[in-house]
C-alpha positions as CSV (number, residue, x, y, z in Angstrom):
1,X,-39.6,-2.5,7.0
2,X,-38.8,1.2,6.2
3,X,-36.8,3.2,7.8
4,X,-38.9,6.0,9.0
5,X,-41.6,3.3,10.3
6,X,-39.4,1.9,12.5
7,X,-37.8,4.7,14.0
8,X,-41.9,5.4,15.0
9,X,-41.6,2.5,17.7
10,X,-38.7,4.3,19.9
11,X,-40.6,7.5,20.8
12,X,-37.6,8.6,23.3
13,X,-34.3,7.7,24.8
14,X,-33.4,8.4,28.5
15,X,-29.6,7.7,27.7
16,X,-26.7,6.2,26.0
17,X,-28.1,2.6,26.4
18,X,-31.3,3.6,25.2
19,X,-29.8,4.9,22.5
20,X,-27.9,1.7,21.4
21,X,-30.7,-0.1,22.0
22,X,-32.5,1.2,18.7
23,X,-29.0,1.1,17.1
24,X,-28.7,-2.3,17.5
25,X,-32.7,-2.8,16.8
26,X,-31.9,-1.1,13.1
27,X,-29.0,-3.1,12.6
28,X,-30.9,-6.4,13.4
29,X,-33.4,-5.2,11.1
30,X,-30.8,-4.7,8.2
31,X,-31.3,-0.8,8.1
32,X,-28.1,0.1,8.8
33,X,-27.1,-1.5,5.4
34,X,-27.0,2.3,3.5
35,X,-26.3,2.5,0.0
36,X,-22.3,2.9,-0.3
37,X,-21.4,6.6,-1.5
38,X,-20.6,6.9,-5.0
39,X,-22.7,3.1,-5.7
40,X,-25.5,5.7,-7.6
41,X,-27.8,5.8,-4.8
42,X,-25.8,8.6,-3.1
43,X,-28.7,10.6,-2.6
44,X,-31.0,7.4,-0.7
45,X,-28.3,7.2,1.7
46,X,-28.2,11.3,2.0
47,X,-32.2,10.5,2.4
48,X,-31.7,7.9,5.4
49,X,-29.0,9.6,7.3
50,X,-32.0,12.8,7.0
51,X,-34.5,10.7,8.1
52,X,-32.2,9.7,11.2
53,X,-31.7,13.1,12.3
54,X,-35.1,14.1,12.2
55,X,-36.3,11.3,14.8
56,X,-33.1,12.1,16.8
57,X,-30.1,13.8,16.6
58,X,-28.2,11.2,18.8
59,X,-29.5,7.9,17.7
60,X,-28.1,9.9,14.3
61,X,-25.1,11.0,15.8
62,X,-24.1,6.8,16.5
63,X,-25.7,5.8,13.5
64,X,-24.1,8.3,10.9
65,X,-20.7,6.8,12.6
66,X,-21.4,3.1,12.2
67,X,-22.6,3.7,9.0
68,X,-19.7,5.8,8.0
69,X,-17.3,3.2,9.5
70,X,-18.9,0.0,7.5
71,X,-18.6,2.7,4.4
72,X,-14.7,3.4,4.9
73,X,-14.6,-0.6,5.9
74,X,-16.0,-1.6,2.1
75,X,-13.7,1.9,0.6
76,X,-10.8,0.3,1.7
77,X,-10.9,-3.2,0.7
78,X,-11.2,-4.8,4.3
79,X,-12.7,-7.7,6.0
80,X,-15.9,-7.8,6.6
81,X,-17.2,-6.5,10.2
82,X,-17.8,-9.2,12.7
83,X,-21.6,-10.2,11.8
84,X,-23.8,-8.0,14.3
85,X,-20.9,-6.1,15.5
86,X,-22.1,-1.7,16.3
87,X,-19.1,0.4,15.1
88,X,-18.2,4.0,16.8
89,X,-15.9,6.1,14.0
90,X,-14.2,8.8,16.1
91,X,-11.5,10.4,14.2
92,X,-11.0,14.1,16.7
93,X,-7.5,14.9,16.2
94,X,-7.2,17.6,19.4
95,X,-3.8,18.7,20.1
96,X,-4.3,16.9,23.7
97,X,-5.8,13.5,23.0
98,X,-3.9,11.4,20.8
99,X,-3.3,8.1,19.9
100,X,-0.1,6.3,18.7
101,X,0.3,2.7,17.2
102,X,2.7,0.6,17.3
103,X,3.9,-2.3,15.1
104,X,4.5,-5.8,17.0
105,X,4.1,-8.5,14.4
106,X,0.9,-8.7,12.6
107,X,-0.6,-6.6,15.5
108,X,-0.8,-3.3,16.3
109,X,-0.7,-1.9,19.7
110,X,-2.7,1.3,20.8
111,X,-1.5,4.0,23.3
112,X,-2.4,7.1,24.3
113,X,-6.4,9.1,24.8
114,X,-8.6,9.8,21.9
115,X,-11.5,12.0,22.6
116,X,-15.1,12.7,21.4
117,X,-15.3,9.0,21.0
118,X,-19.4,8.3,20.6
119,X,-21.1,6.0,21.8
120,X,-17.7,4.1,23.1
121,X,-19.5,2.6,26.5
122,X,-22.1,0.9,23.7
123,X,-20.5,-0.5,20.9
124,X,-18.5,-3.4,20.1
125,X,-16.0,-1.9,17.8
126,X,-14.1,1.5,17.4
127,X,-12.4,2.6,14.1
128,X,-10.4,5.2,14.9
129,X,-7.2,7.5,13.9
130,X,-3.5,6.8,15.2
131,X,0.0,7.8,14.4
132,X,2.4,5.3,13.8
133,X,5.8,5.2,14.3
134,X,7.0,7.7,10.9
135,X,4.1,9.8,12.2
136,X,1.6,9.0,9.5
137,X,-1.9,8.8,10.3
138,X,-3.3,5.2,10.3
139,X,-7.1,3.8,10.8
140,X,-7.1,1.2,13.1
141,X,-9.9,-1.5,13.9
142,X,-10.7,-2.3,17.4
143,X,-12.5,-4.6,19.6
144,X,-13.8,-2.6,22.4
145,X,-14.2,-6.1,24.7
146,X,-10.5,-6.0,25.6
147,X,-8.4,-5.7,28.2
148,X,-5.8,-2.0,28.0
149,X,-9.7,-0.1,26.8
150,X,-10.6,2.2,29.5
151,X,-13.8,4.1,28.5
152,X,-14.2,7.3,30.8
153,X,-16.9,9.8,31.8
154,X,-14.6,12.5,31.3
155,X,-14.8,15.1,28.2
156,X,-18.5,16.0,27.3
157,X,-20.3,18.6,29.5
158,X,-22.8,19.8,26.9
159,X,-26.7,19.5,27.5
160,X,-27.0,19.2,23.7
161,X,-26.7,15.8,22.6
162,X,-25.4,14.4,25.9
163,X,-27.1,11.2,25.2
164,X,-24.7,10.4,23.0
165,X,-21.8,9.5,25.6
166,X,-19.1,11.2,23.5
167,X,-16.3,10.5,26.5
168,X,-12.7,9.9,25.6
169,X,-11.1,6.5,25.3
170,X,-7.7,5.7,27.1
171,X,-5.4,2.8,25.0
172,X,-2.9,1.1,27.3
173,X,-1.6,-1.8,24.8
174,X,-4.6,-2.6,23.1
175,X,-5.2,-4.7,20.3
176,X,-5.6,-3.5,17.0
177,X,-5.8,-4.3,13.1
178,X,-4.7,-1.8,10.6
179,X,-7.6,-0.6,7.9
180,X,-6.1,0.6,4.7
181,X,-2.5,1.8,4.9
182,X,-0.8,5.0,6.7
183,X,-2.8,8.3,4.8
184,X,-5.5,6.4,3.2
185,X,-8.2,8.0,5.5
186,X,-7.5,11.5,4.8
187,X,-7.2,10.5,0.9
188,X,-9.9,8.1,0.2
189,X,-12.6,9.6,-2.1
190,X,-15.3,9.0,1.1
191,X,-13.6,11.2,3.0
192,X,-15.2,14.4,1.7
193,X,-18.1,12.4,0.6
194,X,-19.0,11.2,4.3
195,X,-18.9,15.0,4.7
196,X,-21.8,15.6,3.0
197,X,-23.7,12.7,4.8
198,X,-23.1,15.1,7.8
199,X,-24.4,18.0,6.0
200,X,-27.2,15.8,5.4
201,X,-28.3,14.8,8.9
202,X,-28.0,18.8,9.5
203,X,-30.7,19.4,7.1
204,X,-32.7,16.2,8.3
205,X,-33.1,18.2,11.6
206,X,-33.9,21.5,10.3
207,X,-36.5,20.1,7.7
208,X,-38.0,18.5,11.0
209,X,-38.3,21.8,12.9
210,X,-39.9,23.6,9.9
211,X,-42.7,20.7,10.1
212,X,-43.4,22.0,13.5
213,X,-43.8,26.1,12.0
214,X,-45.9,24.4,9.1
215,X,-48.4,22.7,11.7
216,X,-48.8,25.6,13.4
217,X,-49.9,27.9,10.1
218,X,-51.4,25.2,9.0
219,X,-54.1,25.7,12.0
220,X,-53.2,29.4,12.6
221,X,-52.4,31.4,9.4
222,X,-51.2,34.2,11.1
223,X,-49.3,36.8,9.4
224,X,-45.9,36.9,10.6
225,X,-45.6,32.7,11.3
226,X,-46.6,32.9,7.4
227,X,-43.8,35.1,6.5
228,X,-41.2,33.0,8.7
229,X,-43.1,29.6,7.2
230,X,-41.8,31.0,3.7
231,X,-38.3,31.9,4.5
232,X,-38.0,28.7,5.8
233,X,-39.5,27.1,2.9
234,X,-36.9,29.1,0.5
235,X,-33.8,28.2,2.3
236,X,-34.8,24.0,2.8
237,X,-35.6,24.3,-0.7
238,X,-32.4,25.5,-2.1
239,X,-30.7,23.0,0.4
240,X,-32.5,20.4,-0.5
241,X,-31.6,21.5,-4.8
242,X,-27.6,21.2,-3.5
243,X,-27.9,18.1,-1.5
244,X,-29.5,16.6,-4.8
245,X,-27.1,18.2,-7.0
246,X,-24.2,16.3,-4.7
247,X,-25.0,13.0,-4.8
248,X,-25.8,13.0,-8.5
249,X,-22.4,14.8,-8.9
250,X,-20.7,12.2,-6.4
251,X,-22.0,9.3,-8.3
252,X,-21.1,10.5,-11.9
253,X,-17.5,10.4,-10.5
254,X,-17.4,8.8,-7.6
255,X,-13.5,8.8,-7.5
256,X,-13.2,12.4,-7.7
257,X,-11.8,14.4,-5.4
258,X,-15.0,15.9,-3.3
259,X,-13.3,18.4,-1.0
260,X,-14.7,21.3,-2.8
261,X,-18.1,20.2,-3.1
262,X,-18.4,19.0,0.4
263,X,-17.1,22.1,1.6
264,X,-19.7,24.1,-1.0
265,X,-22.4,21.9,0.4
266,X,-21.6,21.8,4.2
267,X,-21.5,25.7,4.3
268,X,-25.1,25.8,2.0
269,X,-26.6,23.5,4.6
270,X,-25.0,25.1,7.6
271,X,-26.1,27.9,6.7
272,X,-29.9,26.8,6.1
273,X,-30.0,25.4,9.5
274,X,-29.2,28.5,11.1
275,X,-32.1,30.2,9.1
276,X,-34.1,27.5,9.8
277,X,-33.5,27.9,13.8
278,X,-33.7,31.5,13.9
279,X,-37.2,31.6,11.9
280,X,-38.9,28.7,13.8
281,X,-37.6,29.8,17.0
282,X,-39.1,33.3,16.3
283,X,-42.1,32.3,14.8
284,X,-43.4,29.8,17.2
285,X,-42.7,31.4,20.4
286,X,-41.7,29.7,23.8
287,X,-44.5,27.0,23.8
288,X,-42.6,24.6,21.8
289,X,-39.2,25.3,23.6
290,X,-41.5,24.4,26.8
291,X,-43.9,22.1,26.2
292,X,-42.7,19.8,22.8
293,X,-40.1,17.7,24.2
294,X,-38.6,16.4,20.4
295,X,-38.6,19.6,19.4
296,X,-37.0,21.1,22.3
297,X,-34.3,18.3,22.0
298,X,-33.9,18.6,18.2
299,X,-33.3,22.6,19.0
300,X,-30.4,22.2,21.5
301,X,-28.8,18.8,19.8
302,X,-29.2,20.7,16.6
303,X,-27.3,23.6,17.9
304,X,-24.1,21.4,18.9
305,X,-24.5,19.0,16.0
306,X,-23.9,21.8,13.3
307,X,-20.6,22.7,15.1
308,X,-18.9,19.9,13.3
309,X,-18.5,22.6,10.4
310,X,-15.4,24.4,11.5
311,X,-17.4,27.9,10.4
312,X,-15.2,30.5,9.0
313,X,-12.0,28.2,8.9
314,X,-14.1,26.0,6.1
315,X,-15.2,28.9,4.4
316,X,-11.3,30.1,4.5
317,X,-10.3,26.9,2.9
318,X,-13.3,27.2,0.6
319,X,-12.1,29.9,-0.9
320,X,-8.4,29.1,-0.9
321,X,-9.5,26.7,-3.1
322,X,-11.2,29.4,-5.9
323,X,-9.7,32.0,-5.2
324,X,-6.9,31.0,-8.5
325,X,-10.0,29.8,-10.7
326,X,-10.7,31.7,-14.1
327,X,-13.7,34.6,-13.9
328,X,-16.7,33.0,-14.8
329,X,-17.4,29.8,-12.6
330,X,-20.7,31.1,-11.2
331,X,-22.2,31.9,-14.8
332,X,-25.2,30.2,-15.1
């Protein structure tokens, strides 16, 4: 069945266990099977994770994590997941919620908090970042069925996505298997290219927003809502051009380092969705806001969702990175 289809039987979620509901409804269905990044059908799963967000920004918000932790699983030469098993990825590294592993045989044993951990009351597995003992950063796998797990309510406050039940996670001894060796998170090509997956569900919502501003000129021309229609229409375009242009890129060298790309496409897609927001919001007035529910939601999850770019900090390290390059690199 495809993808956007399905998502047209769930026409709401009340909360967390609603949500994981049509998670586990898309993974029984074999949609949550995305093309790997860098496989040469980068842009399909660019196209999926989009058609996610437009539906909803928290079913996208748990499924752009347990799709991005099967990815990293298959980047990194693992085992397979458990068959059926629903993956949370939660990799926050605040200065007051961390996590440290410990060797004890074949085992590793988890201490310590990790926050912003979605979706951690629904699923059955957490991949997650740790320090180990030389203080390296380490993935670890875990089953969330276990005693020393102690999911709390504690952490999220937002009414943006709140669905999503991103609460922190407390580790007293639990279990855990290593995935890929100390670093290999940070330096694995899928790192920056799972960025762009995020840029992609940020676009996904805003090209669902303009569909509202199209209906509305669509039945009522009016001047101005025309004039906001077409700066809309520009910006999702030229989006939509770099989005293209970075899967292709990413699957003509998939091993490449992506940081500056990502970081190029993150802010070109950050930026749209602001445009996007402000001209919708402006041209439709408070009716929607008031009387659309999905739209309403898609306009405050969107709003918290696009916070996962670090705004002028990425742009910073953008241009760290071309600041040293030759004249020339924007000639056409």
């Amino acid at each position: 069945m495809a993808l956007h289809g399905f998502l047209q039987g769930f026409p709401g979620y009340a909360d967390t266990h609603d949500l994981a509901k049509a998670l586990r409804a898309l993974q029984e269905e074999g949609l949550d099977q995305l093309p790997l990044p860098g496989s040469g059908a980068t842009l399909a799963r660019f196209s999926r994770l989009a058609q996610v967000a437009g539906h909803d920004l928290r079913l996208c918000k748990l499924f752009e994590g347990h799709t991005d932790a099967l990815a990293i699983i298959a980047e990194l030469d693992c085992p397979l997941p458990p068959l059926g098993s629903l993956w949370g990825m939660w990799a926050a590294e605040p200065p007051s919620a961390k996590v440290h592993v410990h060797r004890e045989g074949h085992r590793r044993l988890l201490h310590g908090r990790k926050a912003w951990c979605s979706g951690a009351a629904v699923v059955s597995h957490g991949l997650l970042t740790a320090w180990d003992e030389d203080g390296h950063q380490q993935l670890v796998a875990v089953q969330m069925d276990q005693p020393g797990i102690t999911v709390t309510n504690e952490g999220w406050n937002a009414v943006g996505m709140a669905a999503t039940g991103s609460v922190e996670v407390i580790f007293d001894g639990a279990h855990g298997i290593a995935v890929g060796g100390p670093g290999d998170y940070l330096a694995r090509p899928g790192f920056w290219q799972g960025g762009i997956g995020i840029a992609a569900c940020w676009y996904g919502a805003a090209q669902r927003l303009a569909e509202v501003l199209r209906d509305q000129c669509s039945k009522r021309p009016e001047p101005h809502a025309l004039a906001h229609l077409g700066a809309v229409d520009s910006a999702l375009n030229s989006a939509a051009c770099v989005l293209r242009a970075s899967a292709e890129q990413i699957d003509r060298e998939p091993k490449a380092d992506a940081r500056q790309l990502a970081q190029q496409t993150r802010a070109c897609i950050e930026d749209t969705v602001e445009q996007v927001m402000r001209h919708v919001g402006r041209a439709v007035g408070a009716g929607p806001y008031c009387k659309d529910p999905h739209f309403a939601q898609l306009m405050a999850d969107l709003s918290v969702y696009v916070r996962q770019s670090h705004a002028e900090r990425d742009l910073a390290g953008l241009g760290e990175l071309v600041a040293g390059e030759p004249t020339g690199r924007w000639q056409l």
